[in-house]
C-alpha positions in Angstrom: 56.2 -2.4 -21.6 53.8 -3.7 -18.8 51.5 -6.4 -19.0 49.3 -5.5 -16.4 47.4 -2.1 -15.7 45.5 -2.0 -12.0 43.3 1.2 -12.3 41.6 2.6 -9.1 38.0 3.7 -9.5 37.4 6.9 -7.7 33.9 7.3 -7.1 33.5 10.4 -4.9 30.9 12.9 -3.7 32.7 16.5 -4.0 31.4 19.9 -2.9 31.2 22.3 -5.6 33.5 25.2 -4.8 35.2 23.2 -1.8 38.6 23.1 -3.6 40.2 22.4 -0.6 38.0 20.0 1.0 37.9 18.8 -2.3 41.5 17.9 -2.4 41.5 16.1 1.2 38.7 13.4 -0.3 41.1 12.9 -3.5 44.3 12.3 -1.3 41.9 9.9 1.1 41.4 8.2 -2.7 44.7 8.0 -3.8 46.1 6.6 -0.5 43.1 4.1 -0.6 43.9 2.9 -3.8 47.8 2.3 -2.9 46.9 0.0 -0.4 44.8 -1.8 -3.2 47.7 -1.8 -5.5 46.7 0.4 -7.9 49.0 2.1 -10.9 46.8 4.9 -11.4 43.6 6.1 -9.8 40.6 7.9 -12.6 38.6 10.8 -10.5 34.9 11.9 -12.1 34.6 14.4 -13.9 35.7 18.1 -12.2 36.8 16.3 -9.1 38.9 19.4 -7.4 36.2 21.6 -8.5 32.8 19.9 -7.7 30.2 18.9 -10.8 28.7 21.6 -12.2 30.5 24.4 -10.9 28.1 27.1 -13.3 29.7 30.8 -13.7 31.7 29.9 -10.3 34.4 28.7 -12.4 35.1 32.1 -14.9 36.6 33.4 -11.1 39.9 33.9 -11.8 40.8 33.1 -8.2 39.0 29.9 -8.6 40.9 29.1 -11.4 43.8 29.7 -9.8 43.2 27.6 -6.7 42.2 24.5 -9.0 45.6 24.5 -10.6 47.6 25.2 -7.3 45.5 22.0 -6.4 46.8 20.2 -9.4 50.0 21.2 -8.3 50.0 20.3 -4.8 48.8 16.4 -6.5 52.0 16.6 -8.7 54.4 17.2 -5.6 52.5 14.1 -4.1 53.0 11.7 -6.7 56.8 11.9 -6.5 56.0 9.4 -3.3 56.2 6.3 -5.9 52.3 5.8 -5.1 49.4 5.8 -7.8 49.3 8.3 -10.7 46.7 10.6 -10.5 44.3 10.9 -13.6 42.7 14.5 -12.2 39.6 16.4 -13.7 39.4 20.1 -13.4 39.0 23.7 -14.6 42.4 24.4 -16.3 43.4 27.5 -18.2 45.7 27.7 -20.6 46.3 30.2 -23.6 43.8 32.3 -23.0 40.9 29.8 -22.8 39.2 27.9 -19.9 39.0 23.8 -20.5 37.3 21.1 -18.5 40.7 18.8 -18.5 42.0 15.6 -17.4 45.6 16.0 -15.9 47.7 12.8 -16.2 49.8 12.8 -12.9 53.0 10.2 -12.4 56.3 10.7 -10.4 56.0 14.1 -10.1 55.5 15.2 -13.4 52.2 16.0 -15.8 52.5 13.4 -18.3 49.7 14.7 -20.5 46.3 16.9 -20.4 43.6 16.2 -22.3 40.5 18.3 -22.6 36.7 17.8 -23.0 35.3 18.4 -26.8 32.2 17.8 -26.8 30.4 20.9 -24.6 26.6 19.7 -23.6 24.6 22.6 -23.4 20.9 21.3 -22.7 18.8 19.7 -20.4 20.9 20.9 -16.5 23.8 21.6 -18.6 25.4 24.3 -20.1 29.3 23.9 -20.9 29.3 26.4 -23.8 28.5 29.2 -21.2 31.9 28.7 -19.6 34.4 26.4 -20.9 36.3 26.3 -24.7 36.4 22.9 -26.4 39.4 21.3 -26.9 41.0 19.6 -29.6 40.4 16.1 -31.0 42.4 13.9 -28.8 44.5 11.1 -29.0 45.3 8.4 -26.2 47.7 9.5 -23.0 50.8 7.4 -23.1 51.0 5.9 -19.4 53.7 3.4 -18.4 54.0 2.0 -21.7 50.1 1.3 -22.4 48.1 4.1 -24.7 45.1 5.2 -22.6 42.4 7.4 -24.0 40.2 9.6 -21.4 37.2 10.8 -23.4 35.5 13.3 -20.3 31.4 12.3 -20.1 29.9 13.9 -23.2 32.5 12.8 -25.3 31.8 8.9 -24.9 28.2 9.9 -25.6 28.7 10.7 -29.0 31.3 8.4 -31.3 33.5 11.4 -32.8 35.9 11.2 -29.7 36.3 7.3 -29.3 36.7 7.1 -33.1 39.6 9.3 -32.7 41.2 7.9 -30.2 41.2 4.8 -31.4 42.3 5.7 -34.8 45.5 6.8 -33.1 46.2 3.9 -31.0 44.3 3.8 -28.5 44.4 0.8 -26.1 41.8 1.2 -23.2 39.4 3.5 -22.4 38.8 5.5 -18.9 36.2 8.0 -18.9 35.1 10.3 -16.0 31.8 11.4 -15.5 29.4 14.1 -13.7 26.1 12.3 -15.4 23.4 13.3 -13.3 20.4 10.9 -12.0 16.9 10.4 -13.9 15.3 7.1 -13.6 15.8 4.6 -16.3 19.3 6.2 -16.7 21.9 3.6 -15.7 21.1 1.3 -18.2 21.5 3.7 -20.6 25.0 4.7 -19.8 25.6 0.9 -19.9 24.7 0.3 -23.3 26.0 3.7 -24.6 29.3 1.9 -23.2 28.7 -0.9 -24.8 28.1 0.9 -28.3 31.6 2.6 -27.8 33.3 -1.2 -27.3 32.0 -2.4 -29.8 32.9 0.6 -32.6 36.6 0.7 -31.0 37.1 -3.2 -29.7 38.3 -1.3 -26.8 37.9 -2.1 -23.1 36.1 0.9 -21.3 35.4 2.4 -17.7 32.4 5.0 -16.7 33.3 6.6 -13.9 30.6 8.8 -13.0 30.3 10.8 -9.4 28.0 10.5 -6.9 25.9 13.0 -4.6 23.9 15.7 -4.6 24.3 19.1 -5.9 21.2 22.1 -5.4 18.9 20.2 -7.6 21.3 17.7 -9.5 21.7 14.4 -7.9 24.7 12.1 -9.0 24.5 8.5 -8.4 27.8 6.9 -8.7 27.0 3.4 -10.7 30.3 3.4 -12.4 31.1 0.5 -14.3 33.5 -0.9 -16.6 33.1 -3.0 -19.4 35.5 -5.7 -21.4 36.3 -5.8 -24.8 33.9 -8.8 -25.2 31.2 -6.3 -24.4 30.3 -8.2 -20.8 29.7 -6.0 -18.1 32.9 -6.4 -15.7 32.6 -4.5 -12.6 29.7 -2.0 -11.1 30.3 -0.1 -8.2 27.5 0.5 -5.9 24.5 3.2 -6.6 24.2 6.6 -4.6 27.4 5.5 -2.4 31.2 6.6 -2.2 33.6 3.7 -2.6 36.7 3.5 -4.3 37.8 0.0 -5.9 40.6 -1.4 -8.3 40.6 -3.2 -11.2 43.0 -4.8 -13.4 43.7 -5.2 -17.0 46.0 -7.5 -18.5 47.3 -7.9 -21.8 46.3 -10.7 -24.3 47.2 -11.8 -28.0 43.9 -9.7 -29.0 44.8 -6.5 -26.7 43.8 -5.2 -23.6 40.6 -7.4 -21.0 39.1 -6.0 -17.8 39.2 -8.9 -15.9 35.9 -9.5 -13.8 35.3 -7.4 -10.3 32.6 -6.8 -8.0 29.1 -6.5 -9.4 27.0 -4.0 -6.9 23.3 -5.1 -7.7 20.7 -3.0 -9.3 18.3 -0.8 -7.5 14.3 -1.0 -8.6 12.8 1.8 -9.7 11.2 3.3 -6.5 14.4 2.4 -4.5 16.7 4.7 -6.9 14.3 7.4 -6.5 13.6 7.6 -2.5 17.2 6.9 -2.6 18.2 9.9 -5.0 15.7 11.6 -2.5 17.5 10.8 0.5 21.1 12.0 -0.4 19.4 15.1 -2.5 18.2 16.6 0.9 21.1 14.7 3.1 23.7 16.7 1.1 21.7 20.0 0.7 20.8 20.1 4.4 24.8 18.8 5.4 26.6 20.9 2.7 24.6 24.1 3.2 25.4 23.7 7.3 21.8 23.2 8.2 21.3 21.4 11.8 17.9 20.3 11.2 14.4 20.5 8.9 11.3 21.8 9.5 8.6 20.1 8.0 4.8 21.3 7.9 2.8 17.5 8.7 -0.8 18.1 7.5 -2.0 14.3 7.6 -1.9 14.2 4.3 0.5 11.8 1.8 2.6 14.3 0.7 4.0 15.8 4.3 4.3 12.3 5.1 6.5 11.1 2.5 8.4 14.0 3.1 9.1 13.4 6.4 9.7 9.9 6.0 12.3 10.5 3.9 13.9 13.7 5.6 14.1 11.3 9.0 16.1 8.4 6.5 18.1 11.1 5.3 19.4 13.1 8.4 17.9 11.0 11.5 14.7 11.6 13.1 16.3 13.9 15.9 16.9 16.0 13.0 13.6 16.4 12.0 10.5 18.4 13.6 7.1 18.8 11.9 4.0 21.2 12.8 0.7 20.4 12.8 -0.8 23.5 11.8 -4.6 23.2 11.8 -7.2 25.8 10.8 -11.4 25.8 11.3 -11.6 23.4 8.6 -8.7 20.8 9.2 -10.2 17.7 10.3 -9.9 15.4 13.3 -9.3 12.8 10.9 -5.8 14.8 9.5 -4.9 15.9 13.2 -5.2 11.9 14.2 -3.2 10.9 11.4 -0.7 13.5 11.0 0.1 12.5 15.2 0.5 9.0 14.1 2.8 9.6 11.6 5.0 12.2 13.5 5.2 8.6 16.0 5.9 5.9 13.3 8.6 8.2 12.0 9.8 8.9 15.4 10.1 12.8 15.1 9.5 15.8 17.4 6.1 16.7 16.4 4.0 20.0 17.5 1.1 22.0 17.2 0.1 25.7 16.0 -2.9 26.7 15.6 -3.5 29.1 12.7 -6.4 30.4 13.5 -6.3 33.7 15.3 -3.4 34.4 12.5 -6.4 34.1 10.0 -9.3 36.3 12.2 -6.4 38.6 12.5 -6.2 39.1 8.8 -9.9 39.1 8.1 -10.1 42.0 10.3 -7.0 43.7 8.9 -8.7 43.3 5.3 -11.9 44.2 6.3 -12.1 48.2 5.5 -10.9 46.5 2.0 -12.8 43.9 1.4 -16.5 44.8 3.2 -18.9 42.2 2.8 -16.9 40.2 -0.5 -17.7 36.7 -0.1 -14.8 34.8 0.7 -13.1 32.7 -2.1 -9.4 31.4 -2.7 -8.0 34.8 -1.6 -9.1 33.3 2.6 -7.7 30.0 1.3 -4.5 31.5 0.3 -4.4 33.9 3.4 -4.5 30.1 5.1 -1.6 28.7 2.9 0.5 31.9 4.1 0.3 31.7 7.8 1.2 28.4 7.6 4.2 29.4 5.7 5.0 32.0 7.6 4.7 30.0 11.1 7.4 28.2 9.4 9.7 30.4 8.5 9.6 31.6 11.9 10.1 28.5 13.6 13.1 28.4 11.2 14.7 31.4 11.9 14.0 30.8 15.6 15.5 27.5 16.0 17.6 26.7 13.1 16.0 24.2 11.0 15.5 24.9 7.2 11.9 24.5 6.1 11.1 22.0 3.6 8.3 22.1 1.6 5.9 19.6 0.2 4.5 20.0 -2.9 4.7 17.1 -5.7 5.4 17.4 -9.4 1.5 17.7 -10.2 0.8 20.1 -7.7 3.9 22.5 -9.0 3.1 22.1 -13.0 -0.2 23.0 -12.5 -0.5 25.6 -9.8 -1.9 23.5 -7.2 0.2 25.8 -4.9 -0.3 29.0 -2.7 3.0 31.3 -3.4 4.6 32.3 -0.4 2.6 29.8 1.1 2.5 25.9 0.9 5.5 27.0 -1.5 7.6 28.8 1.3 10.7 27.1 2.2 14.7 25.9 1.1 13.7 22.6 -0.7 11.7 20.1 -2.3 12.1 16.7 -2.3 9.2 15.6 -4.0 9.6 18.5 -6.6 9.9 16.0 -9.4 7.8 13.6 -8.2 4.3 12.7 -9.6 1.2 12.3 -7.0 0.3 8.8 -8.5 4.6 7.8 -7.7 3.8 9.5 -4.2 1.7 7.2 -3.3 4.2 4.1 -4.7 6.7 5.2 -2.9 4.8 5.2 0.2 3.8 2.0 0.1 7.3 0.6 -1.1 8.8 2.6 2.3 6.3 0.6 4.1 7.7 -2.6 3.3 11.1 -1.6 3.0 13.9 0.5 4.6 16.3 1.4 2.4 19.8 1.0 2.9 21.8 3.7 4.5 18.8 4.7 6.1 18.9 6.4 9.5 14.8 6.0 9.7 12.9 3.3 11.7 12.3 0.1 9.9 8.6 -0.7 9.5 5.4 0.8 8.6 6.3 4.5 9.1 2.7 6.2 7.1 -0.5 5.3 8.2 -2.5 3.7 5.9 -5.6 5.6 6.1 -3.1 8.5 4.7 -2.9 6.2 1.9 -6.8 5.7 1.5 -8.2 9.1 2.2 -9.1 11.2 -0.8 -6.2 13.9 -0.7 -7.7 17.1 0.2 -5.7 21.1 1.3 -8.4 21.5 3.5 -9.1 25.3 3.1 -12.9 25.0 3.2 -15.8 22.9 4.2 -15.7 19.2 2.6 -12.6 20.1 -0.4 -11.2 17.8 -2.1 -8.6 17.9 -4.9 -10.5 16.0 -7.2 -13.0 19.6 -7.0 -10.1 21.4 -9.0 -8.6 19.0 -10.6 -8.9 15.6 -13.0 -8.3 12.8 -10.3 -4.4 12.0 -10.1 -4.1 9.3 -13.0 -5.3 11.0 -15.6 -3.6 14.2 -14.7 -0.1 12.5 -14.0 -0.6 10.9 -17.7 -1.6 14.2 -19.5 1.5 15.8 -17.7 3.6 13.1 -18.5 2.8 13.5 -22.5 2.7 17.4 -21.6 6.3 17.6 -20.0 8.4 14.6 -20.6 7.2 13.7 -23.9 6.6 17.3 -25.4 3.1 16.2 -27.4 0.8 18.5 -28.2 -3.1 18.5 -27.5 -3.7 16.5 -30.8 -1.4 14.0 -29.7 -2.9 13.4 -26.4 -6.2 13.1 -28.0 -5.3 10.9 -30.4 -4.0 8.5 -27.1 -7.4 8.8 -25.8 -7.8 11.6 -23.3 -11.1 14.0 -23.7 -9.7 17.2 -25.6 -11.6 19.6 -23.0 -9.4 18.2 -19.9 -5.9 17.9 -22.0 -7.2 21.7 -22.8 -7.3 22.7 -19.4 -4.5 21.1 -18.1 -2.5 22.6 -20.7 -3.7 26.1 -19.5 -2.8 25.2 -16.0 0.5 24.4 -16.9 1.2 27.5 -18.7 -0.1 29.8 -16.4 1.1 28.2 -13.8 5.1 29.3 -14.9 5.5 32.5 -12.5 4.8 30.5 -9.1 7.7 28.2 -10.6 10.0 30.8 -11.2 9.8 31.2 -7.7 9.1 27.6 -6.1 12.7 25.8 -3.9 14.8 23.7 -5.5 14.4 20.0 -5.8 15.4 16.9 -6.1 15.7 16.1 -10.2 14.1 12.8 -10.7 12.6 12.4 -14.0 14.2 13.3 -17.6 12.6 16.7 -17.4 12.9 18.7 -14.6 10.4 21.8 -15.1 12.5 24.1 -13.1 15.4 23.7 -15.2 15.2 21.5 -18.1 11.5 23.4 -19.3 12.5 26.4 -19.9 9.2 28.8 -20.7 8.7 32.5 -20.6 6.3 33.5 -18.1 4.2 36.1 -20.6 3.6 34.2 -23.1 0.8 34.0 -25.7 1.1 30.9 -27.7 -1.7 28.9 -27.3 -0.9 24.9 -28.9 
């Protein structure tokens, strides 16, 4: 029986799909961790497959490929190096499991598989997997481990089980997605499952970006005395080892590195930045094309995009009309040059005379009104498009969170592109985050350092400029109130009452609630986006589009 258990934190950033690419990074992992010493090294959750693989994993073939991948991992661990503790599909008696395969000297030592299926919010286990068993602990080398796989640590049935049967330390891989405020959570969800089992624990939770998902790593383990004992760095790969060692009272994690905590607007422009890094890298785009209007949104976005990929992969158009200002085409310049990307103009009007006299036969003498505005909107995102299919780059669009939940949006237009950073981002947190990149460059960056937005962006009344003098604040409640009502609207699910009763006049929670509702078709067909808050409206607000209830 050993004394000592040195267990090697994988926390890696797989591809969804990319078995094989997949299996490289976990070798890379396991040969890391033997030159740490470790016994064993814990992957996240679906490692070989990539977290979440959706209704790619009821292919038989890519079953098939997962286990050949498990197999492969077996023949390796007759090498004497680090068992394996792998997560993937696995099917066996007719049903499909998310598992944990125990690896060691060339021989599966046990398989455990995940019981509790989520099936809300971005999740949706029950669609594709079958939930396993109650389990009890993997015996490893002598020392009872229990894997509980991310949902089932969130709930105590699992942990209660395992430690009922003997259970001596807990490892428990993870695929939990990003949302701010969230790593504290886990921690004390962690903390609730020491102290029901007097059992040492370790989150390991994955890190990158997947379509809309971001994963930030953060994986952490915690002692038996309930103290935090290691933390392993936020939005970045790293693998590291640590060691338990048997006492008169059990199991202890002895201490290991503690990665420090990102504030709140670091976490998000970082879960920005790897959101569109991996999108862009893992979709095989070169580059991104960005439409800079002078305005705080475009710059944000291309502030991050050029942190992300580099500024020489980032190119923004100016694309002025009759009514763009020389204020925007000043500051949209300056920011292009702070940022340090190629910048360029296109002029949109003879697009929009060509249209007016296209239309005319139809529309005669009709005064013009938001259909001209729109008819704007579009050739911009059409000048786009083409510059994207012409030279590579995938379009990314701008819009923020209060634009998309309440329509603030031409379709096909300002909507037209591959991605959305700012998707799940309120106006009011644009303009945070913009001042916070001002004074700080985040880590990892590939950006300049400096002021990178002008800050007569950040003082101008925000305006789409598709008529004489407009300014949002025409159309809609200025930016506070509307973030709040959205906020209670979205996140908090409160009804007009409710609202009301916090202090916001009836008529404006009335017709934001409108806007929000009619507004559900343009987001059925808006780009994906980075998931930032704890409601994501594209996935996790799930509305029909006809729909006649009126709260």
């Amino acid at each position: 029986m050993v004394d000592r258990l040195r267990v090697a934190l994988a926390q890696l950033n797989p591809k969804v799909g990319d078995i094989a690419g997949n299996l490289a990074k976990v070798r890379a992992a396991r040969a890391e961790a033997a030159k740490q010493g470790a016994d064993l090294v814990l992957y996240s959750e679906l490692v070989l497959a990539g977290y979440f693989p959706e209704d790619l994993v009821l292919k038989p073939a890519f079953q098939k490929q997962c286990m050949e991948a498990v197999e492969a991992l077996r023949v390796d661990t007759l090498d004497g190096g680090p068992a394996v503790f792998v997560t993937t599909p696995w099917h066996e008696d007719g049903k499909l499991y998310n598992a944990i395969i125990a690896l060691d000297k060339g021989e599966i030592i046990g398989k455990r598989f995940k019981v509790d299926l989520p099936n809300y919010g971005v999740f949706d286990d029950k669609r594709v997997f079958s939930p396993g068993p109650m389990p009890g602990p993997l015996v490893f080398r002598g020392v009872r481990i229990g894997v509980p796989i991310c949902e089932d640590m969130w709930t105590p049935d699992v942990v209660e089980c395992i430690t009922e049967t003997g259970g001596e330390i807990l490892l428990v891989p993870n695929g939990s997605p990003y949302e701010v405020g969230k790593t504290d959570l886990r921690v004390q969800l962690g903390i609730k499952r020491v102290i029901e089992s007097g059992l040492p624990l370790v989150y390991l939770n994955q890190v990158g970006g997947q379509d809309e998902v971001i994963y930030d790593g953060a994986s952490f383990a915690i002692g038996a005395d309930r103290q935090l004992k290691c933390k392993l760095p936020t939005f970045r790969e790293q693998v590291t080892t640590i060691e338990f060692r048997r006492g008169a009272e059990g199991w202890e994690c002895q201490p290991g590195p503690i990665a420090p905590e990102l504030d709140e607007h670091e976490s998000i422009y970082q879960a920005m930045m790897l959101g569109l890094r991996d999108y862009v890298n893992k979709t095989g785009f070169p580059s991104v094309v960005i439409g800079l209007s002078g305005g705080v949104d475009s710059a944000l976005t291309a502030a991050v995009a050029s942190d992300a990929l580099g500024p020489e992969r980032v190119h923004t158009l100016m694309m002025p009309s009759p009514y763009t200002s020389a204020e925007s085409l000043e500051d949209a310049k300056a920011c292009a040059e702070a940022i340090g990307v190629r910048y360029d103009i296109v002029g949109i009007e003879p697009a929009m005379e060509a249209f007016r006299k296209m239309l005319l036969p139809l529309f005669g003498n009709a005064r013009e009104d938001v259909t001209e505005e729109n008819i704007q909107s579009r050739a911009r995102g059409v000048t786009l498009m083409a510059v994207s299919n012409k030279l590579g780059g995938m379009v990314v669009t701008t819009g923020n969170k209060s634009e998309m939940a309440v329509g603030y949006a031409t379709l096909y237009g300002d909507m037209c592109g591959g991605y959305n950073v700012l998707k799940d981002v309120y106006k009011t947190t644009v303009f945070e985050l913009c001042s916070w990149r001002n004074r700080h460059r985040p880590e990892g960056a590939l950006g300049r350092d400096g002021r990178v937005i002008p800050e007569r962006i950040l003082t101008k009344p925000p305006s789409a400029e598709l008529r004489p003098d407009q300014k949002d604040s025409d159309s809609l409640p200025p930016y506070p109130v509307l973030d709040a009502i959205l906020r209670g609207l979205i996140e908090r699910d409160l009804g007009a009452d409710e609202l009301v009763a916090e202090g916001y006049d009836r008529d404006t929670v009335n017709r934001v609630w409108r806007l929000l509702e009619t507004a559900e078709y343009k987001r059925r067909q808006a780009p994906p986006g980075v998931k930032i808050t704890s409601r994501l409206i594209s996935r996790e607000r799930r509305y029909p589009i006809v729909n006649g209830f009126r709260g």
